[in-house]
KOLBA-888612 format. One record per atom (N, C-alpha, C): residue in three letters; x, y, z. Coordinates in steps of 0.001 Angstrom, whole numbers, plus 500000, padded with zeros to 6 digits. Atoms other than C-alpha are relative to their C-alpha. Example, Ala and Ser with C-alpha at 12.3 -4.5 7.8 and 13.67 -1.06 7.14 Angstrom:
KOLBA-888612
ALA500890498810500000;ALA512300495500507800;ALA500900501200500000;SER499180498810499940;SER513670498940507140;SER499230501090500730;
***
This chain:
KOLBA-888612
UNK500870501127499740;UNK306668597522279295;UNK500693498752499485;UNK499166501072500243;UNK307837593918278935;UNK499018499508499168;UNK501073501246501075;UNK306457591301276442;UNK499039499180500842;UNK500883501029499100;UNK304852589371279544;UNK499155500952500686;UNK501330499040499437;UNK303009592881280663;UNK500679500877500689;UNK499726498557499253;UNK303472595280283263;UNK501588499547501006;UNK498688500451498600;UNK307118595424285406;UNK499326499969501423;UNK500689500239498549;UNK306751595010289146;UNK499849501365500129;UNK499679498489499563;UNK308336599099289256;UNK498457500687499224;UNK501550498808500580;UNK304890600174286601;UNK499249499653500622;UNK500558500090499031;UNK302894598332288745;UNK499778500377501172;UNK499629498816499060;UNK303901599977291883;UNK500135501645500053;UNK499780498384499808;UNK304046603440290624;UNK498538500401499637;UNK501190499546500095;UNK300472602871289281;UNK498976499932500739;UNK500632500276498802;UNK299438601495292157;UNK500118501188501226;UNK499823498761498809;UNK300807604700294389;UNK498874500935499563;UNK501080498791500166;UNK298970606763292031;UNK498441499933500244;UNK501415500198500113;UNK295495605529292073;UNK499855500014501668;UNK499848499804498387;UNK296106605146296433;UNK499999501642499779;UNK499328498469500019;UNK297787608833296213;UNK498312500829499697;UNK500980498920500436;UNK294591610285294373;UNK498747499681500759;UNK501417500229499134;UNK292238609174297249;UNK500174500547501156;UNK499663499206499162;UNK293980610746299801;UNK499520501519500181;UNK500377498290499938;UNK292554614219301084;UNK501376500674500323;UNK498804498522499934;UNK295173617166301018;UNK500225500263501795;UNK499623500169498229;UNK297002617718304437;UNK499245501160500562;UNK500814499246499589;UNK295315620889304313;UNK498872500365500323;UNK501203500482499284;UNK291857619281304536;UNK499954499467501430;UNK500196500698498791;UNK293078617068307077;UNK499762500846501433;UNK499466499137498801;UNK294504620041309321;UNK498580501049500373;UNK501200499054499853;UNK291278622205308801;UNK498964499059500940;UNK501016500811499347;UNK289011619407309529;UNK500397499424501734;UNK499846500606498904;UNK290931617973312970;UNK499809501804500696;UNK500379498486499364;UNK290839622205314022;UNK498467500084500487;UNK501433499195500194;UNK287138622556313037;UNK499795498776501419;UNK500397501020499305;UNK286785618740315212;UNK500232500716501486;UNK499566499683498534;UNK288771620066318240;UNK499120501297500930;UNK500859498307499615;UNK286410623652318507;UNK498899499256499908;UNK501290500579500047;UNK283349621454318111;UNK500000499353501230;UNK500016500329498842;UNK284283619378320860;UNK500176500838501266;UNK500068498626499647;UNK285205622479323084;UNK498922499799500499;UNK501606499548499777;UNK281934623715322684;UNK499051499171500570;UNK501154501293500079;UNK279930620008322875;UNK500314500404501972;UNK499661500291498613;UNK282023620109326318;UNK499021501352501041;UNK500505499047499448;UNK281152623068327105;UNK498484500662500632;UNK501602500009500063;UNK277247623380326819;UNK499430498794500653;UNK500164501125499105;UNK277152619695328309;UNK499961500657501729;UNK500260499249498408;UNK277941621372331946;UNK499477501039499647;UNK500925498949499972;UNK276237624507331238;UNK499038499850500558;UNK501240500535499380;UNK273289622726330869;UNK499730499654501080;UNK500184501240498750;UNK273688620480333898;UNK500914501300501304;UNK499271499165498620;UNK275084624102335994;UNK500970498553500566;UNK498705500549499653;UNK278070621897336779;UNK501334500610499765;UNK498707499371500358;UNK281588622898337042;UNK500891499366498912;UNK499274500774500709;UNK283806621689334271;UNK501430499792500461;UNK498979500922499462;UNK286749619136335500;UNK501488501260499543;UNK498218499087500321;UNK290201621347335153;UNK500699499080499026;
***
């Protein structure tokens, strides 16, 4: 630490961390865009059901 306070480099590394620890895990991300993509699927799916329509290719 300097006599005038924080360097620019402790500033920046404390600044990654406090960003860094708000971030969800890639392995949330990857679960959650899966679970999104099978939800939609389905939304699609039951949308023409209902409406006996054919669904678009």
């Amino acid at each position: 630490m300097t006599v005038s306070g924080l360097s620019m480099l402790e500033v920046q590394k404390l600044l990654l961390k406090v960003v860094s620890s708000f971030l969800p895990a890639a392995e949330h991300v990857l679960a959650w865009s899966m679970w999104r993509r099978r939800h939609q699927h389905r939304s699609r799916q039951c949308h023409y059901q209902k409406r006996r329509a054919k669904p678009p290719d």
